[in-house]
N, C-alpha and C positions, 0 to 999 in steps of 0.2 A: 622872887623878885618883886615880890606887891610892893614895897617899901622904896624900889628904884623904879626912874624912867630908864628903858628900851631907848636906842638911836641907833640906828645901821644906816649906812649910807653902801649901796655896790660902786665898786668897780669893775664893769664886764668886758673882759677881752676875744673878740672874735677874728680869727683868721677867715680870710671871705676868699670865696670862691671862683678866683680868676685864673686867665690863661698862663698869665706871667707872674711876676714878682712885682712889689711895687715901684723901682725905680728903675730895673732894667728890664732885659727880655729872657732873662731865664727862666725855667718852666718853674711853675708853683705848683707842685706835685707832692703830698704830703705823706704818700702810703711809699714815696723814692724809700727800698733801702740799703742801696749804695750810698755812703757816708758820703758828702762835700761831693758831689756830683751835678749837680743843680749851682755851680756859683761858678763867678766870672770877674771879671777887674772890679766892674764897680759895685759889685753887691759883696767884695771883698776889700772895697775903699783902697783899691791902688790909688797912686799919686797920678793926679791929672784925668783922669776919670768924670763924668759928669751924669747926673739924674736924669730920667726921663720921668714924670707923672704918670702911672696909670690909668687913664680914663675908665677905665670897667670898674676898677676899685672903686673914683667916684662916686661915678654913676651909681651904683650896689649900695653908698653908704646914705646918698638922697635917697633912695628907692627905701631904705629903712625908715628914715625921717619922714618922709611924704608916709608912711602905713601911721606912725607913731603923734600923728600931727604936731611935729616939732616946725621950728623958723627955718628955712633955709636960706642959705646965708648967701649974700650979693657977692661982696668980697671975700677972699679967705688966700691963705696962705700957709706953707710949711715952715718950721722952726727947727731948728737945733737944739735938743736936749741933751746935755754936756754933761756927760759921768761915764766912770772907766768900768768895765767888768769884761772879762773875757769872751764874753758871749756876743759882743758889738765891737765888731773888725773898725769905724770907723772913730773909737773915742765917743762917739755920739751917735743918739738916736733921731731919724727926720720923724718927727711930730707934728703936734699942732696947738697952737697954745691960746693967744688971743683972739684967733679966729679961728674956731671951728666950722665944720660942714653944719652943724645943727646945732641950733639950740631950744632949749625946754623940748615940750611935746608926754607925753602921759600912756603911761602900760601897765597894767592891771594893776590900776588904781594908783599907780606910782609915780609921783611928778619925775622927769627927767632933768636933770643940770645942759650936759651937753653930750655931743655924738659925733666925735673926729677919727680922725684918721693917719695911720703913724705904719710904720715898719714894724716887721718883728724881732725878735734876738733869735741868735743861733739855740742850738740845744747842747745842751751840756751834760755830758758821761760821765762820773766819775766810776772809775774800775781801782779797786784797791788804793792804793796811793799816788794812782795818776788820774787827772780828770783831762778827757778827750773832750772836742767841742765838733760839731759837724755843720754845718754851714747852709745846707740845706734849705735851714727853714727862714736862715736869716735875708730880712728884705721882703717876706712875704707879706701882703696885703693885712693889715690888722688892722679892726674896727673898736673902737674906747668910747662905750659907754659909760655915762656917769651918773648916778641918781642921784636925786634930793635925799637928803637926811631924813625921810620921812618915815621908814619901815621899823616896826616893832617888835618884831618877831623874828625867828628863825624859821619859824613855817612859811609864814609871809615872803623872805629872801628867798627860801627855796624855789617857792611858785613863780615868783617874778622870774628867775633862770630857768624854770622849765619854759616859762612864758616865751620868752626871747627866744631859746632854743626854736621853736616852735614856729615862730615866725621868721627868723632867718633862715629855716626850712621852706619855709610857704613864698617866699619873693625871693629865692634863689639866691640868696645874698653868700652864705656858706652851709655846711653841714653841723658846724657846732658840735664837734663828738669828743663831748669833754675826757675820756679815754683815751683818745690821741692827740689829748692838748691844744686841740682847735678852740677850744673854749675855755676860758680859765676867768673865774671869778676871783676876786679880794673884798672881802666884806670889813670898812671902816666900823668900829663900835663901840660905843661909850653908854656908861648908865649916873645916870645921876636922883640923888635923893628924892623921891619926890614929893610935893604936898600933899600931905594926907587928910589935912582939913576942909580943901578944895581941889577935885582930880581935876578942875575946868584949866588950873595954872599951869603952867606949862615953865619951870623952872630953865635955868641954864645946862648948858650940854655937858658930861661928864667930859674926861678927857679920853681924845681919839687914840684908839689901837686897830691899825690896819692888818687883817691879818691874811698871810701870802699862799699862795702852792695849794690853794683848791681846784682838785680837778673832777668832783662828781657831786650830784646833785645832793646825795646823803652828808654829805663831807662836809659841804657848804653848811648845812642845817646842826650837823652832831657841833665844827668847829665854833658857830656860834652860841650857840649853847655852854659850851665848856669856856668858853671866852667870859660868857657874862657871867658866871659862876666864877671863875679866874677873880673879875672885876670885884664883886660882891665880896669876894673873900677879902680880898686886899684892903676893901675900903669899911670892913666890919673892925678888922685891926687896927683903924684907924692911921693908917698908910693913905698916901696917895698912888693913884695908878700911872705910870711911866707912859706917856706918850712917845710910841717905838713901832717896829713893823717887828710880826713874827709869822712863824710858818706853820705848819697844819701838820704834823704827824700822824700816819693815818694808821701805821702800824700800832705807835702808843695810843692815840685816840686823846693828845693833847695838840695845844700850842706851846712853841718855844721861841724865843727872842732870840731876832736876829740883827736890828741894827736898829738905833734910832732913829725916829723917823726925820726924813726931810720933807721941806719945805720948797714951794716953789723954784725960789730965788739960790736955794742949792745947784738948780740944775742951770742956772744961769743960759737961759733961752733966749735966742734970737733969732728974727726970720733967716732964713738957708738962702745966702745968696745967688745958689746954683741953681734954685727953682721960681718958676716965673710967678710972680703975683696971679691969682684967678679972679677973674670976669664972671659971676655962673650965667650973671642974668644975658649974658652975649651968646651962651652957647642954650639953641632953643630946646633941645631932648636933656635939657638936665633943668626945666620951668614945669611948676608945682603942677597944673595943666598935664604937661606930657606926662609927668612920672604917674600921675594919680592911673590914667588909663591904664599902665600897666600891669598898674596892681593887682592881684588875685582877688580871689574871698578870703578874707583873713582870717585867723584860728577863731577870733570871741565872733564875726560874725557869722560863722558856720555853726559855732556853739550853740548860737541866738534861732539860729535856724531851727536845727537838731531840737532842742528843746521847747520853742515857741510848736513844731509839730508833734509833740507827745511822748518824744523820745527819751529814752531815761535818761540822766545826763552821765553816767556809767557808759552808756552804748554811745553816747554824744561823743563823751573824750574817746573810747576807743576808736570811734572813726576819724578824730581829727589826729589823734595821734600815732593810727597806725596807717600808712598810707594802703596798704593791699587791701585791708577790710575797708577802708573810705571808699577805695575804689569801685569795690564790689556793691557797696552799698551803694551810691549813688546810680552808679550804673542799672543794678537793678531795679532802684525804682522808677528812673524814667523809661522803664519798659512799663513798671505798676507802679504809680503815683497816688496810688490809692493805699496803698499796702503798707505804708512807711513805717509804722511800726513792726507789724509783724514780720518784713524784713529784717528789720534792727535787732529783734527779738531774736530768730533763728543766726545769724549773721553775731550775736554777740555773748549767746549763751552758747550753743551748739557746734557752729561753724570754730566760734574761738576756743571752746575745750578741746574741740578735735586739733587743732594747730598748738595749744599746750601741753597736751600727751605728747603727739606724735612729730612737732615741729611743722613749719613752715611750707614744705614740699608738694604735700597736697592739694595746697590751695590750687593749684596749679588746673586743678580740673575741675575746681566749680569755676564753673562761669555765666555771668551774669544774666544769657539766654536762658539754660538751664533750670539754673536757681529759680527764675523770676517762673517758666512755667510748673517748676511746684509748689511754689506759694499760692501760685492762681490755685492749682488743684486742693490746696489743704482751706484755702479760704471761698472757694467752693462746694466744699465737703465728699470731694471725689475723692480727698485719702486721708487717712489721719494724720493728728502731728506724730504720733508713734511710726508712721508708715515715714513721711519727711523725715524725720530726723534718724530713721532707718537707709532711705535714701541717700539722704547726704553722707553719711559715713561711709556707705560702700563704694560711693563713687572717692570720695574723699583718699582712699586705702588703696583701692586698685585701678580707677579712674573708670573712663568711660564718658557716656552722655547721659547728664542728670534728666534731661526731658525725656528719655527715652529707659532709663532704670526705674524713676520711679513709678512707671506704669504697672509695676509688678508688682507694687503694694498700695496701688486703689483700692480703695472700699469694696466690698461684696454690696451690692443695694437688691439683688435677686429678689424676691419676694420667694421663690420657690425654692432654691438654695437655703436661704435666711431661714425658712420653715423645717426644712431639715435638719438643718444645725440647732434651731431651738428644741425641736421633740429629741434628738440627742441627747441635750440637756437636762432637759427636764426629768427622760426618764431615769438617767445616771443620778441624780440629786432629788429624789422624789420628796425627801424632809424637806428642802428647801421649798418645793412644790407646793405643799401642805402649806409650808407658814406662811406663803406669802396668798394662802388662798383664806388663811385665816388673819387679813390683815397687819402681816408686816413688812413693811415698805424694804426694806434692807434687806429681805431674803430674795427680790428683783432683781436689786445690785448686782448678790451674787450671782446671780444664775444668767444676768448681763455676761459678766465677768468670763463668767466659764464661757458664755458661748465666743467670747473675745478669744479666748485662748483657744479654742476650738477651731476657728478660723485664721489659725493666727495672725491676728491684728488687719486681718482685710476686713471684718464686716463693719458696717457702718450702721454704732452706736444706737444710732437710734432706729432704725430700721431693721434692727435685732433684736430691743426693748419693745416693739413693736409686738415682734414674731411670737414674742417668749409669751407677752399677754395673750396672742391670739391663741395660743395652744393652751396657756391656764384656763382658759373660758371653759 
């Protein structure tokens, strides 16, 4: 692609995490699977039916805005977006068009366009030569993000969707579980020729192909990929590229055309007269003030955190991405605030291999009193890390009290013990004896070594190194 400009622009859809539906009071229940069980007159568009706003939807989609430092918006209103498909019982979708909840605002690195909020569509079955549609999801709370043109790459798109993920986690907004369709990306993208005399120019945009039915983070990244290859081919033949929407085959590991594309003025939008014009600045728990308090710590500033204190940013992400080991971590260091690495350290090597072998379950029985008094011990030199991370597995496997297991593998520090265990040594390994009385450093090692093995793994290293000289003397 050296020869082309990159242009992606997302389009991110989030179903958000409220009680109800967005215009009536049917539950928004997503894991429902009873088919059409969750709908009612009006999220089924009977005749004479009317909307009700969600307030929690709002509120959730400022709460994203206010993290993402976008405008929020004084006025704003719902629209009617006007196209037929089977999946939308009313002929149309309640959107938002001229007035959105948010505009601009910036996330990982990515200028934002805008940030409204619309309805979802039903979900559509097809089974052999009948397509079923269940109603379910239709009317649920859905969040439309929109980027700037600004993204390069398909590695880049990826991360921005983990990003959001990420943080519609962290301020409650939804779960985003792009596996059950709460999250669905459309990545617009076009490549054009670019200056090869100067990269500073910045040419015209190729022409847009929006492509549909991404629902996992790899998908996102493979689809664009094969897209600009797609492009590049096309425009190698000296073709032009079809500005169209197509979809993501994820079995073929192509895109394929699925309609051309439309344009605003298709959808022939106008404000929905059955919903009331909004005020934000009159309602005080939805002013830039109140939402900001609400806010958490956010993913990049816990990152900033994690890594401004020494932490690998490997052990950074796994705590901000996996909330049990976040947990764990944090919590054990405000017991030792001193430890933060070597927390992070056992907690992201050890802790996390034992939860990749054996799953999840485990964790169950470290806990953060525990853990945190055998760190103190191993950063004390009352046990080794072989002893800890002995420790931690058997409580890990059968459970138990980690404060109280890993007393069983402290250190040996005896002097009189320690003396035992070295003339053992020595006598069994007499060669080794020798050479290290004939100056070789390496034959102490060993004879460390053995006595480590001899005790298995309680004596303490150096107070065994110690013993072993006192008996060479």
């Amino acid at each position: 692609m050296s020869d082309y400009r990159v242009t992606i622009g997302l389009e991110i859809h989030a179903e958000l995490k409220t009680r109800t539906k967005m215009f009536c009071a049917c539950l928004n229940n997503p894991d429902e699977a009873a088919a059409n069980k969750n709908i009612c007159p009006v999220c089924m568009a009977h005749p004479g039916t009317l909307p009700v706003v969600n307030k929690e939807a709002v509120h959730k989609v400022l709460l994203v805005g206010s993290a993402l430092g976008g405008t929020l918006a004084d006025f704003t209103e719902f629209d009617r977006k006007n196209y037929f498909y089977p999946d939308i019982p009313k002929g149309y979708q309640i959107s938002q068009y001229k007035h959105p909840l948010i505009k601009g605002g910036m996330l990982h690195g990515v200028a934002l366009t805008r940030i409204h909020l619309e309805e979802d569509t039903a979900r559509s079955q097809h089974v052999g030569i009948k397509s079923l549609v269940d109603f379910n999801r239709a009317g649920v709370p859905l969040m439309e993000l929109v980027t700037e043109p600004v993204i390069h790459s398909a590695s880049d798109a990826g991360a921005f969707a983990r990003e959001l993920q990420l943080l519609l986690r962290y301020v409650g907004a939804g779960e985003a579980n792009m596996e059950k369709g709460e999250m669905r990306v459309e990545a617009n993208i076009s490549i054009a020729r670019s200056d090869l005399a100067d990269s500073s120019k910045v040419g015209p945009l190729g022409t847009k192909v929006e492509v549909k039915n991404i629902n996992s983070f790899r998908a996102v990244e493979r689809a664009i990929v094969f897209e600009l290859e797609r492009q590049e081919a096309v425009l190698e033949k000296g073709e032009k590229v079809v500005q169209e929407t197509r979809g993501w085959d994820e079995e073929k590991q192509i895109t394929f055309s699925q309609r051309k594309k439309e344009s605003s003025h298709d959808y022939r939008y106008f404000p929905d007269p059955d919903l009331p014009k909004l005020m934000l600045s009159e309602i005080p728990e939805f002013s830039l003030q109140s939402l900001k308090k609400e806010l958490p710590e956010l993913p990049w500033e816990k990152r900033a955190r994690y890594t401004d204190s020494g932490i690998i940013p490997e052990h950074a992400e796994m705590f901000i991405q996996n909330e049990t080991f976040g947990a764990l971590f944090e919590q054990t260091v405000a017991l030792l605030p001193l430890e933060q690495k070597l927390i992070a350290n056992y907690i992201g090597s050890d802790i996390a291999g034992l939860v990749s072998k054996n799953g999840e379950e485990g964790l169950k029985n470290i806990t953060a009193t525990g853990f945190a008094s055998s760190i103190a011990a191993v950063s004390e030199g009352k046990i080794s890390s072989r002893g800890v991370k002995d420790a931690i597995a058997e409580v890990f496997m059968r459970g138990g009290d980690l404060a109280e297991i890993h007393k069983k593998y402290l250190q040996q520090g005896d002097e009189g013990v320690l003396l035992t265990i070295a003339k053992k040594v020595v006598e069994a390994n007499p060669q080794s004896a020798e050479d290290y009385k004939a100056g070789k450093e390496v034959a102490l090692q060993f004879l460390v070594g053995q006595g480590m093995r001899e005790s298995k793994g309680s004596a303490n290293p150096q107070a065994l190194r110690d013993a072993i000289q006192k008996v060479l003397r």
